[in-house]
BADRENDREN-68449 format. One record per atom (N, C-alpha, C, O): x, y, z. Coordinates in steps of 0.001 Angstrom, whole numbers, padded with zeros to 6 digits, always signed. Each point is the difference from the previous one (the first is absolute). Example, Ala and Ser with C-alpha at 12.3 -4.5 7.8 and 13.67 -1.06 7.14 Angstrom:
<pts>
+013190-005690+007800 -000890+001190+000000 +000900+001200+000000 +001036-000019+000665 -001386+001069-001385 +000820+001190+000060 -000770+001090+000730 +000509+001108+000169 
</pts>
This chain:
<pts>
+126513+121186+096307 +000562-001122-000698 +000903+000497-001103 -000289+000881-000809 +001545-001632+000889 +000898+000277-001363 -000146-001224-000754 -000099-001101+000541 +000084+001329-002036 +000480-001072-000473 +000896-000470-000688 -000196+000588-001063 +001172-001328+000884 +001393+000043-000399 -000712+000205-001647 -001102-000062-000545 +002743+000382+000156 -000087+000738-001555 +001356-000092-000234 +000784-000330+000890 -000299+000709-002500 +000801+000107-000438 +000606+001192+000220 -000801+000806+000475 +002004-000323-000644 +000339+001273-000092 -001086+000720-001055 -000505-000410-001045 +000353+001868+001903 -001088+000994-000401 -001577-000164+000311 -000651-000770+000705 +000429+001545-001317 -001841+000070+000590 -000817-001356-000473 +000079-000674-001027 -000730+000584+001967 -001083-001093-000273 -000937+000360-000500 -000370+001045+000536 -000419-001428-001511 -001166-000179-000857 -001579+000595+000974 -000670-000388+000957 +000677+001260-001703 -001312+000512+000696 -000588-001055+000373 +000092-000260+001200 -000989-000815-002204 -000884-000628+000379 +000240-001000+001286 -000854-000362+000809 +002695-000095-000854 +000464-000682+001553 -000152+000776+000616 -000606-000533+000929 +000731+001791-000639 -000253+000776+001208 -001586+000104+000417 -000339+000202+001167 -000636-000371-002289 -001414+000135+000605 -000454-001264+000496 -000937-000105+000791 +001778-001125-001376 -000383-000913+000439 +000152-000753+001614 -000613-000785+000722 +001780+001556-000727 +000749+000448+001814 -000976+000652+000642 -000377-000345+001120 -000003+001109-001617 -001043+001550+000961 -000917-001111-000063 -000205-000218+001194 -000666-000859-002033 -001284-000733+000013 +000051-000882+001252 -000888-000061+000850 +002363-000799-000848 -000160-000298+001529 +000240+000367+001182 -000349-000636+000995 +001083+001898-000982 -000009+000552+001146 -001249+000678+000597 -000026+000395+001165 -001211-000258-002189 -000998+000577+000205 -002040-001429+000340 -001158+000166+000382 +002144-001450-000929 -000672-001476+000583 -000796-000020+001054 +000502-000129+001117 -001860+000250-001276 -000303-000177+002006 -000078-001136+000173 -001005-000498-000508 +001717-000240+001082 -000070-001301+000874 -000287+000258+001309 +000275+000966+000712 -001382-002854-000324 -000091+000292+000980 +001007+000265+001219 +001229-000041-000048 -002089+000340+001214 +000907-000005+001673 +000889-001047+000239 +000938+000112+000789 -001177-001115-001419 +000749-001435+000352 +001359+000465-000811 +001054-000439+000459 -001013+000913-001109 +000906-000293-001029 +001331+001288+000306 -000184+001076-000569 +001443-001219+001430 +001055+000366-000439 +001206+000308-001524 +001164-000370-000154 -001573+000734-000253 +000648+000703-001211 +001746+000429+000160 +000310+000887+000795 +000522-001443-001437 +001652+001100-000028 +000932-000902-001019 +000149-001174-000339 +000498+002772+000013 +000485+000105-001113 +001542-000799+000728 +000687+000177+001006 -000680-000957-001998 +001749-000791-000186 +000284+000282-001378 -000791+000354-000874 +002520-000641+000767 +000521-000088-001418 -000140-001051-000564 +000239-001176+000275 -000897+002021-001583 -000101-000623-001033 +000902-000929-000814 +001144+000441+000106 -001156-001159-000609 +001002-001149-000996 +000221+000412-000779 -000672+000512-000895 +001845-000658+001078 +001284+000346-001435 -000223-000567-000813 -000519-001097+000205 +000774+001509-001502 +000420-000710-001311 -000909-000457-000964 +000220-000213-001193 -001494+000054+001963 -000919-000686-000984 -001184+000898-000723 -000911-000438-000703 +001142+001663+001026 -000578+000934-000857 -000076+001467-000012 -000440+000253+001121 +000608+000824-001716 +001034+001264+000054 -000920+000533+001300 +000703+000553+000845 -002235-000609-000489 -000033+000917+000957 -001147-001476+001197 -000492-001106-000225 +000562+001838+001154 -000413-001000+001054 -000298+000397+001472 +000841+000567+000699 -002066-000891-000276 -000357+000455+001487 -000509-001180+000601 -000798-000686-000639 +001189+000319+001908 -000456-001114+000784 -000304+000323+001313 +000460+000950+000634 -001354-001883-000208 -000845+000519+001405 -000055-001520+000433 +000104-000949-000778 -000317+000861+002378 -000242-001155+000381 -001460+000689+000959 -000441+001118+000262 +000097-002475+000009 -001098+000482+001145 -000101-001319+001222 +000716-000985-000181 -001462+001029+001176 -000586-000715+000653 -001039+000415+000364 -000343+001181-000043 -000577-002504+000631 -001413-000005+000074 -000223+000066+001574 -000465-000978+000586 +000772+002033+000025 -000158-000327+001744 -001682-000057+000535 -000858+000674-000569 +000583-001475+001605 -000834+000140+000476 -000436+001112+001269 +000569+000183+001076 -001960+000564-001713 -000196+001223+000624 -000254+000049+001379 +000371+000792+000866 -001479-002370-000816 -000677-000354+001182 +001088-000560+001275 -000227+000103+001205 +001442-000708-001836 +001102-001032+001135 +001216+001051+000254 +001010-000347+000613 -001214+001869-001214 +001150+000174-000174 +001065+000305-000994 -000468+000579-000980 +001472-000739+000934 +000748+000074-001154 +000296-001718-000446 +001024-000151-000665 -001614-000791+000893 +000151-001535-000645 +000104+000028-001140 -000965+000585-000492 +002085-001132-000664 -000136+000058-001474 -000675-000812-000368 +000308-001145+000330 -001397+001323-001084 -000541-001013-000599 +000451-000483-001764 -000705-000794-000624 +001282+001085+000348 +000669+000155-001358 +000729+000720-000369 +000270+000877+000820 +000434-000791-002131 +001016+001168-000665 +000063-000247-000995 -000793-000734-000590 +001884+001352+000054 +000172-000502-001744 +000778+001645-000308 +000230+000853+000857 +000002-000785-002037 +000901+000997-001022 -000846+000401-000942 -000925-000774-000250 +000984+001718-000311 -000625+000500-001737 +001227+000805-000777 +000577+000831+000701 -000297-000920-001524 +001410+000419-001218 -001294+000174-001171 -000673-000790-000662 +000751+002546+000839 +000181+000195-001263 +000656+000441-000771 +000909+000783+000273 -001241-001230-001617 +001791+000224-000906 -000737+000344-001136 -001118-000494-000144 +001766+001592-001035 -000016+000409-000530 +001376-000102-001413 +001188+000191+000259 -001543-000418-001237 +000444-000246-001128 +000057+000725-001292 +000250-000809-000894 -000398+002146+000397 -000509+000620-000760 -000179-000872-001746 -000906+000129-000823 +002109-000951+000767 +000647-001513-000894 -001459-000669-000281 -000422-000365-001097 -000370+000280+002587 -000684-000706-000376 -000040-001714-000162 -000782-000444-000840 +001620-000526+001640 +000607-001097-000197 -001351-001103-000778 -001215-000058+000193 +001890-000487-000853 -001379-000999-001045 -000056-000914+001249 -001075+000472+000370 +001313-001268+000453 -001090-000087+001409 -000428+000596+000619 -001070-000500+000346 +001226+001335+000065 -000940+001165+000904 -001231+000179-001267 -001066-000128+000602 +000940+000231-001233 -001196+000604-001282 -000390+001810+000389 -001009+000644-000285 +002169-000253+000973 -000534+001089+000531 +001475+000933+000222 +001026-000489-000475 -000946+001676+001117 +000877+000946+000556 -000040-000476+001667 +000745+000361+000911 -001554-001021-000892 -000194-000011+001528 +000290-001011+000885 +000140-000888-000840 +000081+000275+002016 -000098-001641+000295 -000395+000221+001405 +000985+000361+000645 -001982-000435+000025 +000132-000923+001251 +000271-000818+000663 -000921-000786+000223 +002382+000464+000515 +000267-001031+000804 +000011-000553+000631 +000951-000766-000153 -001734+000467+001359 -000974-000339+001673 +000959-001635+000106 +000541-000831-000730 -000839+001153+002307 -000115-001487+000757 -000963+000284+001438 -000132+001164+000377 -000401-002082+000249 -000992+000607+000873 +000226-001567+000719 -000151-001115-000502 +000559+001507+001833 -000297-001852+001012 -000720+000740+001194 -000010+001177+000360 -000578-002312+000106 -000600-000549+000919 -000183-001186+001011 -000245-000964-000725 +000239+000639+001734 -000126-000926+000561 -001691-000414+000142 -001030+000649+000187 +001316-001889-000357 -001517-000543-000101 -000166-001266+000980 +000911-000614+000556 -002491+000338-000468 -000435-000704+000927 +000862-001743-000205 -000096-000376-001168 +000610-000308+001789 +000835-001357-000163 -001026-000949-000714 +000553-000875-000667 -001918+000853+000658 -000630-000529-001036 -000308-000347-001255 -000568-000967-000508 +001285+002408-000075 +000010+000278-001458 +001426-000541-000966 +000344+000087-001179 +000196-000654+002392 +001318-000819-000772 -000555-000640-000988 -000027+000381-001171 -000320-001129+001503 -000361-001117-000976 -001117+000100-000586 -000710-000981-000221 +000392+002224-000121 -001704-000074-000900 +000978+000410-001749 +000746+000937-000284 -001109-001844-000337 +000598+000241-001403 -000305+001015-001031 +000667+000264-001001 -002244+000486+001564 -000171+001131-000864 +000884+001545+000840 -000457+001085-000359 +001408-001055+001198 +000329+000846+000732 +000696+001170-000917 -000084+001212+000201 +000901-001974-001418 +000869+001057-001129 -001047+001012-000856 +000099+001154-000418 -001281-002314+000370 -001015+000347-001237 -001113+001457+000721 -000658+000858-000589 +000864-001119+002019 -000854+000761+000603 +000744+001305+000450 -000585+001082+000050 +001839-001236+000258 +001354+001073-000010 -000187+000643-001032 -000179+001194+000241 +000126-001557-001691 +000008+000996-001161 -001538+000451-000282 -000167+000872-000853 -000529-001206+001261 -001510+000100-000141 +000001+001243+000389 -000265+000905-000791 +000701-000584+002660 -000117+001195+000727 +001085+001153-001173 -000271+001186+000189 +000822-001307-000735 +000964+000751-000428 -000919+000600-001490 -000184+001158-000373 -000052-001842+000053 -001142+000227-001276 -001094+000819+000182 -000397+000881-000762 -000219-001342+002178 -001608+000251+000311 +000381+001709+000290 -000705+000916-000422 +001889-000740+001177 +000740+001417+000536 -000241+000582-000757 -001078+000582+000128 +001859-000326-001394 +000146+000151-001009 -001442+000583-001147 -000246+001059-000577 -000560-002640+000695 -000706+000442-000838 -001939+001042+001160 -001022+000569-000385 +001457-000829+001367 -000800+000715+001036 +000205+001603-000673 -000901+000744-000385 +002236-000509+000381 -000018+001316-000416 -000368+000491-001084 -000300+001194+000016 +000215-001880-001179 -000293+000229-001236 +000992+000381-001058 -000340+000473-001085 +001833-000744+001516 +001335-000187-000432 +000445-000507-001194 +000286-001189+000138 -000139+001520-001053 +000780-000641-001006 +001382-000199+000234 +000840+000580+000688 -000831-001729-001581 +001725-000705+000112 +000145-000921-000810 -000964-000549-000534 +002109+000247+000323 +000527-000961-001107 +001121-000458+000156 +000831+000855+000307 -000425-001974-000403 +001354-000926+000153 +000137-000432+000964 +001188-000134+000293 -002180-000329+000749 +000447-000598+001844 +000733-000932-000411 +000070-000290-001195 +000465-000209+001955 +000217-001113+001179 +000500+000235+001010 +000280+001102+000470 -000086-002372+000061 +000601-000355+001425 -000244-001370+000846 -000778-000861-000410 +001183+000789+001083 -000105-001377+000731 -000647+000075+001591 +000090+001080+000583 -000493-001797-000154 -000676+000008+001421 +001026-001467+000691 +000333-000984-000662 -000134+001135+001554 +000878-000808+000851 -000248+000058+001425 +000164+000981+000725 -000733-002566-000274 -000046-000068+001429 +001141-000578+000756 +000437-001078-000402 +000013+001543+001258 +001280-000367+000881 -000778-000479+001429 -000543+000765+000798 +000655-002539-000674 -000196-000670+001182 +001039+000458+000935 +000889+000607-000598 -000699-000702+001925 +000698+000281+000854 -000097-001074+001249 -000714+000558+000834 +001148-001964-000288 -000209-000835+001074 +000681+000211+000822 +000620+001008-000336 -000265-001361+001377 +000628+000524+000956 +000745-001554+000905 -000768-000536+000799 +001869+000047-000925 +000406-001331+000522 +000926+000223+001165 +000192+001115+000486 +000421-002319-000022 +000329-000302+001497 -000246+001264+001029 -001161+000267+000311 +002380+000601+000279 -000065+001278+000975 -001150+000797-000709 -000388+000684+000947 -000279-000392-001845 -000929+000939-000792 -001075-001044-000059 -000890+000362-000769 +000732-001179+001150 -001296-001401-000420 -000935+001096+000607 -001015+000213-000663 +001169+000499+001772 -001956+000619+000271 -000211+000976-000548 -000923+000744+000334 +001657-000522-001228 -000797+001519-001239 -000856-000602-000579 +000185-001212-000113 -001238+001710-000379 -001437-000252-001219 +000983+000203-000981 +001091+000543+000176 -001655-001131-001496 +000400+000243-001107 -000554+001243-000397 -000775+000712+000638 +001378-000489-002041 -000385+001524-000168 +000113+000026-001725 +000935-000521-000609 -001812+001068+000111 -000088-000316-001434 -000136+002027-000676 -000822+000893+000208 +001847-000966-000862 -000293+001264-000493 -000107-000102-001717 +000527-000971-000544 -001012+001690-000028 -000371+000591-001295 +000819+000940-000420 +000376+000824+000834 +000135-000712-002329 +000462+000963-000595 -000192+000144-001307 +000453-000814-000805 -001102+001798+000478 -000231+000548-001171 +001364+001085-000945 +000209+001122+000461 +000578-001567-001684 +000413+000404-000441 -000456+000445-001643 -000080-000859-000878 -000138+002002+000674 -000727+000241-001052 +000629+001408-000836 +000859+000799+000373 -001517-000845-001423 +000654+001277-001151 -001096+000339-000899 -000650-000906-000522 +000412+002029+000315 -000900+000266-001298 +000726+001482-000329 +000873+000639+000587 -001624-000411-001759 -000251+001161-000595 -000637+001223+000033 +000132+000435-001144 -000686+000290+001733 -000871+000632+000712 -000404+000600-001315 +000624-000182-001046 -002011+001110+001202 -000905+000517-001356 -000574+000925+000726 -001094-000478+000297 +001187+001525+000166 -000681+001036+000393 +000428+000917+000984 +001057+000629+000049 -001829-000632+000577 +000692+000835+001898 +000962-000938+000681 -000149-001176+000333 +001111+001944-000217 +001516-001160+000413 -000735-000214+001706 +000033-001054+000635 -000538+002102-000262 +000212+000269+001720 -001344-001185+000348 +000015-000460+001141 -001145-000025-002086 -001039-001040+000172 +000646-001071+000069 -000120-000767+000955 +000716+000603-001718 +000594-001259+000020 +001391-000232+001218 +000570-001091-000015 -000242+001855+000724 +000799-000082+001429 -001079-000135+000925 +000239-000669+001006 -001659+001288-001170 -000643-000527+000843 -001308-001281+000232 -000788-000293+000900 +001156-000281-002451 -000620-001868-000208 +001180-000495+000525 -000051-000998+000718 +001173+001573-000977 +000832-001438+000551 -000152+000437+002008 -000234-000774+000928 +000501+002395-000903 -000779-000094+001680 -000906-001147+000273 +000139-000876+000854 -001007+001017-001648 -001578-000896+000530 +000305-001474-000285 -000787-000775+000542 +001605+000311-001160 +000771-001472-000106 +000454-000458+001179 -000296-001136+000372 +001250+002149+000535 +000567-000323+001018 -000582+000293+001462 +000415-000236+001135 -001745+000955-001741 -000931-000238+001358 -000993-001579-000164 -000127-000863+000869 -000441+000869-002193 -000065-001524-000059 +000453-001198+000584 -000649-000750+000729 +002205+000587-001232 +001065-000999+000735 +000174+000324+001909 +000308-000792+000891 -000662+002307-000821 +000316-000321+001207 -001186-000282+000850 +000194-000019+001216 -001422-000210-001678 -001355-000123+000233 -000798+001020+000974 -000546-000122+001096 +000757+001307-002118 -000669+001154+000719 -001283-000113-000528 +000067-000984-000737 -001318+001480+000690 -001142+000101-000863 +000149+001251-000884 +000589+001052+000246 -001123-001350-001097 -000283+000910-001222 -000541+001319+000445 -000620-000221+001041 +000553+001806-001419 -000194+000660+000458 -001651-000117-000658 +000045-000392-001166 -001159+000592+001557 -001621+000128-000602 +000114+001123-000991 +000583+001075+000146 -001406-001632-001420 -000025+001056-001112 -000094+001507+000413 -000467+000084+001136 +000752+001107-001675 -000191+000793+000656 +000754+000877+000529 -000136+001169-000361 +001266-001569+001496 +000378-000342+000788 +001197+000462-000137 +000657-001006+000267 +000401+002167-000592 +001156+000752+000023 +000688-000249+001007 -000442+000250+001122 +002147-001008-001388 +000938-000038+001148 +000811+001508+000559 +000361+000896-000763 -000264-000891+001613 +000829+000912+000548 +001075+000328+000040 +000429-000295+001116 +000523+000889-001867 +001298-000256-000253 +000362-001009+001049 -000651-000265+001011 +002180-000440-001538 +000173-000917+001430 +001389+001056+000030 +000223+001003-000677 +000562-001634+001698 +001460+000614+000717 +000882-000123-000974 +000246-001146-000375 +000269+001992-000106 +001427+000055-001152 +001141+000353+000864 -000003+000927+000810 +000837-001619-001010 +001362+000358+000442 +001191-000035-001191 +001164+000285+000282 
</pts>
């Protein structure tokens, strides 16, 4: 992984924080790869996307999403930190859950529970959860509807950068309704490309 920078060397601590996720064990489900990072919004920056394939069907995606981390040495008075995590994570979900009204509240719940499963500190979230209905009319009338989820979120990270790439992992095995791995229970690196 590179991560964009300004002209000259990057900051030790961005570079260990690079080595923290390249060194992440996520599970088997989980495809890992490095894309470019976003310009402009802070001097140094590494971004990864992933998807959630299924092991048992194949390569079927069951989810995806992005992680940006960005680095600030400034320190921006929103971030409360040098640091920011930037995620989005979707999923397609069962056509039932359209219309259940706790669906946003339960979207950020999983993002929290991730999070605080690990024992993670952080400071400054947000983000929004957004369900996208999908119907299907006249020539398309016999598609099912299709209801997907998206989690867009940001914090601050407080500790091991590379834990916290792998709560938001365990977010997007959530959404894509994998089961939880049993206490205990060490993932196997998954496939990096």
């Amino acid at each position: 992984m590179r991560g964009r920078s300004l002209p000259g060397e990057q900051p030790a601590e961005f570079a260990r924080a690079v080595s923290a996720l390249r060194d992440a064990r996520l599970r088997p489900e989980v495809r890992l790869t490095e894309v470019p990072a976003p310009q402009r919004i802070a001097p140094y920056a590494v971004a990864l996307t992933a998807d959630i394939v299924s092991t048992a069907s194949g390569e079927e995606e069951l989810a995806s999403g992005r992680f940006v981390l960005l680095h600030d040495p400034s320190a921006p008075g929103p971030w409360e930190g040098e640091w920011r995590a930037v995620t989005f994570a979707r999923a397609e979900l069962e056509p039932e859950l359209a219309s259940d009204p706790m669906l946003g509240a339960v979207g950020w719940s999983w993002l929290v529970d991730a999070l605080d499963a690990r024992r993670l500190g952080y400071v400054a979230e947000a983000g929004t959860v957004t369900r996208v209905v999908s119907e299907s009319f006249a020539g398309l009338a016999d598609r099912e509807p299709t209801v997907e989820m998206e989690v867009r979120a940001s914090w601050t990270p407080r500790g091991e950068i590379g834990a916290h790439l792998m709560a938001w992992s365990d977010l997007l095995c959530m959404i894509a309704g994998l089961p939880p791995l049993p206490e205990g229970v060490v993932a196997l690196p998954g496939q990096r490309r």
